[in-house]
Backbone as CSV, one residue per row, in Angstrom:
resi,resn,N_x,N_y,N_z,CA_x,CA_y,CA_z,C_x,C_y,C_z
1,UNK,-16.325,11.315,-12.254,-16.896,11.650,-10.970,-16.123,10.919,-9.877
2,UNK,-15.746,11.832,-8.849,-14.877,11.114,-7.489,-16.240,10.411,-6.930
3,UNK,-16.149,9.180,-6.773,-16.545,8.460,-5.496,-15.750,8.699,-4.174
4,UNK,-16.976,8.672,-2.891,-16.683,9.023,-1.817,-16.104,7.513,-1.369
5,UNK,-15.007,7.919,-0.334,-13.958,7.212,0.081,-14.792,6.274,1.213
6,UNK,-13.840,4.971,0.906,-14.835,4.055,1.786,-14.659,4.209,3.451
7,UNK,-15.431,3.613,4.022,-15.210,3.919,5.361,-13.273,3.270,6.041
8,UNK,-13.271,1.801,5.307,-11.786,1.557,5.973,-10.816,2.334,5.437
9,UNK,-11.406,2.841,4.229,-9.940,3.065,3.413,-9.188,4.418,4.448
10,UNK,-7.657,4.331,4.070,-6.924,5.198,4.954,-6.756,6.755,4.540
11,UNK,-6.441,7.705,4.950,-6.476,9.103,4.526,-5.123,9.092,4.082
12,UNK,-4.816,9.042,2.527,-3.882,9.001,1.821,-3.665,8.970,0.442
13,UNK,-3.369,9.311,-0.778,-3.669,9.677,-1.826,-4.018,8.131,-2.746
14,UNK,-5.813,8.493,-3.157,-6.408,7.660,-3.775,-5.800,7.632,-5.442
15,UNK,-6.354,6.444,-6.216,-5.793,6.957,-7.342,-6.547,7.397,-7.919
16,UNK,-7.716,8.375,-7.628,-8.277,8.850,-8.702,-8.212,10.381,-8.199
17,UNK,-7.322,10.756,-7.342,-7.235,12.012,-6.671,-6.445,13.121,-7.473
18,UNK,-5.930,14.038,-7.213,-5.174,14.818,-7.964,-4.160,14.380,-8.913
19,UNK,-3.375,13.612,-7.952,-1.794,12.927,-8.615,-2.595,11.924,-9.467
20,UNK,-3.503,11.302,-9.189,-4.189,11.076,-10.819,-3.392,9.081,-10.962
21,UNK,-2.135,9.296,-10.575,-1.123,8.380,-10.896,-0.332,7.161,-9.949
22,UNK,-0.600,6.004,-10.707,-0.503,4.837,-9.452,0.844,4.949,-9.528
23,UNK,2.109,5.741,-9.620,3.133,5.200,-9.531,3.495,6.132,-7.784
24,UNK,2.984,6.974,-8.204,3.185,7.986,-7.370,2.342,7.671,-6.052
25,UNK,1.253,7.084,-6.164,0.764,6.514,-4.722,1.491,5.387,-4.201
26,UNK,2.259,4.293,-5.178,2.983,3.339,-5.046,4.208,4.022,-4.112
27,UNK,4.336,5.103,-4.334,5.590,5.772,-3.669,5.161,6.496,-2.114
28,UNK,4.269,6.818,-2.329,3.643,7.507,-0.819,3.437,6.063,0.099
29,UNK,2.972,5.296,-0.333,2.796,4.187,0.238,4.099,3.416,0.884
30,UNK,5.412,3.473,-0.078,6.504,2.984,0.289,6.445,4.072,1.811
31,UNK,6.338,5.331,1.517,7.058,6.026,2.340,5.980,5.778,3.759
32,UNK,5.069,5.737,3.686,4.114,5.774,4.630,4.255,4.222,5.265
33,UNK,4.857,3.514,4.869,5.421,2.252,5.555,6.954,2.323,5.797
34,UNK,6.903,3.882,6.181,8.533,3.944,6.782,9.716,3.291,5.881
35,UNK,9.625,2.589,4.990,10.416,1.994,3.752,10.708,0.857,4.648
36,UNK,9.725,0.101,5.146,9.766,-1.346,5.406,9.881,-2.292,4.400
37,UNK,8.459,-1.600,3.480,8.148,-2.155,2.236,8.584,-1.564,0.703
38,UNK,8.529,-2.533,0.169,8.952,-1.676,-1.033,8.055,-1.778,-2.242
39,UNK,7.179,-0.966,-2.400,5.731,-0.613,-3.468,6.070,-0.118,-4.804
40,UNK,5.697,-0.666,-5.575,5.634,-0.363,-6.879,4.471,-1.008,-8.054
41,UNK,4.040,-0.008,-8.917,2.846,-0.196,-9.617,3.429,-1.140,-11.034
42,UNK,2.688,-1.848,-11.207,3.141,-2.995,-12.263,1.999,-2.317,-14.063
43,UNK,3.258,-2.244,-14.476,2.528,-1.718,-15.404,1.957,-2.904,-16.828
44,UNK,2.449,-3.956,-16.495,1.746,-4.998,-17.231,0.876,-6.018,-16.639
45,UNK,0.757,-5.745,-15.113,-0.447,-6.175,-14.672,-1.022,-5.310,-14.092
46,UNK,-1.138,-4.213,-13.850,-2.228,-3.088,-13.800,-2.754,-3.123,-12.007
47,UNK,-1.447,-3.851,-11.307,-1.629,-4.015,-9.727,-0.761,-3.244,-9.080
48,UNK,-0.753,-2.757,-7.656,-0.348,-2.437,-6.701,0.296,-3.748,-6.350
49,UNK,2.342,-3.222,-6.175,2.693,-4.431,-5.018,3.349,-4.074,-4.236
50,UNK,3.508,-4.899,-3.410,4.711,-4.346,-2.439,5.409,-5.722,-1.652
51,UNK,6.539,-5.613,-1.522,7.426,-6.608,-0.921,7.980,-6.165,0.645
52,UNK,7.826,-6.687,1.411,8.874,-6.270,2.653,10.264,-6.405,2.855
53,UNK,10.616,-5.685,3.350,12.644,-5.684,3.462,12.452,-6.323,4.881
54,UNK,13.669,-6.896,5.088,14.223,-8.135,5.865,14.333,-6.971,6.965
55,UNK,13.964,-6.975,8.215,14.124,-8.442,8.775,12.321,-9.322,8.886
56,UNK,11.632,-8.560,8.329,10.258,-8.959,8.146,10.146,-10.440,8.012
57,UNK,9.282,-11.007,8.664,9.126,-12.622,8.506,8.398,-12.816,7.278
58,UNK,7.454,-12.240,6.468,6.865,-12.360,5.477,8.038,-12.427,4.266
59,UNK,8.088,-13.171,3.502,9.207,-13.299,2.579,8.328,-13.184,0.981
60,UNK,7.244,-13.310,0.818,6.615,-13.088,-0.570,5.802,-11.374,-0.986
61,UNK,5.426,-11.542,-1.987,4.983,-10.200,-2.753,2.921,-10.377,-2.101
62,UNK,2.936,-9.198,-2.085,1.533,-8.550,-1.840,1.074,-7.988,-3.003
63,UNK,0.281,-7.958,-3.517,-0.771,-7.588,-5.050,-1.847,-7.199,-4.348
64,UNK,-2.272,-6.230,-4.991,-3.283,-5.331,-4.583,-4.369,-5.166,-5.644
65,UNK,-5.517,-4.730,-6.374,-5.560,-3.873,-7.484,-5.477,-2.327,-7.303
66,UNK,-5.836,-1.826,-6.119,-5.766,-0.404,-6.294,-4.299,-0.391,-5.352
67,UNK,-3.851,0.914,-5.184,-2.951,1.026,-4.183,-4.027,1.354,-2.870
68,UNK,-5.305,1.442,-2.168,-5.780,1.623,-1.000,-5.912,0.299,-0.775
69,UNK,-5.807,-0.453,-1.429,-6.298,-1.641,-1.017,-4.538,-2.564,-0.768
70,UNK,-3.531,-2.323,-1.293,-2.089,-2.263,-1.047,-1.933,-2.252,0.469
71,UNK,-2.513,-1.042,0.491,-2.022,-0.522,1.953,-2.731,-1.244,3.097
72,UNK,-4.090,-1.466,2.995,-5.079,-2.281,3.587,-4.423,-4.042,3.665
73,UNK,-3.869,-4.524,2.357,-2.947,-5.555,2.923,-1.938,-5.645,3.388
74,UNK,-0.853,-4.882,3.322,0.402,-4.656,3.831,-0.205,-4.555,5.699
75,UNK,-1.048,-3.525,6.215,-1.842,-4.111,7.205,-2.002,-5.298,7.212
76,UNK,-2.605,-5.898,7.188,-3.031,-7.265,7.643,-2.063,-8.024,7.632
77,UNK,-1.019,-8.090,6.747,0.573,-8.661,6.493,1.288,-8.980,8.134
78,UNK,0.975,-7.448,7.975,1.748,-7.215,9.263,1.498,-7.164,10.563
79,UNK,-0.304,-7.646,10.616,-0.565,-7.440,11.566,-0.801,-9.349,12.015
80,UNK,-0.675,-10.008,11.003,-0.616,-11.393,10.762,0.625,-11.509,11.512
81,UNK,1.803,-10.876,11.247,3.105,-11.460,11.403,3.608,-10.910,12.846
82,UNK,2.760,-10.024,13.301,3.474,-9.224,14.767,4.160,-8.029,14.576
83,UNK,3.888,-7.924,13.512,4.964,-6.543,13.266,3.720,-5.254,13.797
84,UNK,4.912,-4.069,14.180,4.078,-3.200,14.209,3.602,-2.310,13.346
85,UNK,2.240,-1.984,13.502,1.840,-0.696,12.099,2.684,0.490,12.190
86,UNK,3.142,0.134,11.148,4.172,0.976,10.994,3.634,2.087,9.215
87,UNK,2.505,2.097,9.451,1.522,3.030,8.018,1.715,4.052,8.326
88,UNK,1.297,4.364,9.629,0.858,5.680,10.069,-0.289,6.022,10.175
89,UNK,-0.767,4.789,9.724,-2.519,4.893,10.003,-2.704,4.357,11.315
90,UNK,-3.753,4.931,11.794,-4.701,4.831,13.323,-5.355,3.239,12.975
């Protein structure tokens, strides 16, 4: 059964949605951060991560467990550091 989407979460493919598959949201996510960041699903720890490309002041890895929640920190990352949202989310 789909659970209804939380109120913060962003309009963008959940993982329990069609594509079904965290590698592939790991990838929408890269792209939906303009390829600032670079997202990928860890398949021996069962997390969402993502790293930022330079010239980003943040220099460490972001862990997530879902990828909505990825994206929800990569926000705050960046909104910590001055950077602009660059998601595409409102």
């Amino acid at each position: 059964m789909r659970m209804p989407p939380r109120p913060d979460e962003p309009d963008f493919t959940r993982p329990d949605s069609v594509y079904g598959r965290p590698e592939r949201a790991a990838a929408e996510i890269q792209s939906r951060t303009r390829d600032t960041w670079i997202c990928r699903f860890g398949r021996f720890t069962r997390s969402s991560w993502g790293v930022p490309r330079h010239p980003h002041p943040w220099r460490g890895p972001v862990e997530a467990g879902t990828p909505v929640d990825l994206l929800v920190r990569i926000r705050e990352v960046d909104a910590r550091h001055g950077m602009i949202d660059m998601t595409g989310t409102p």
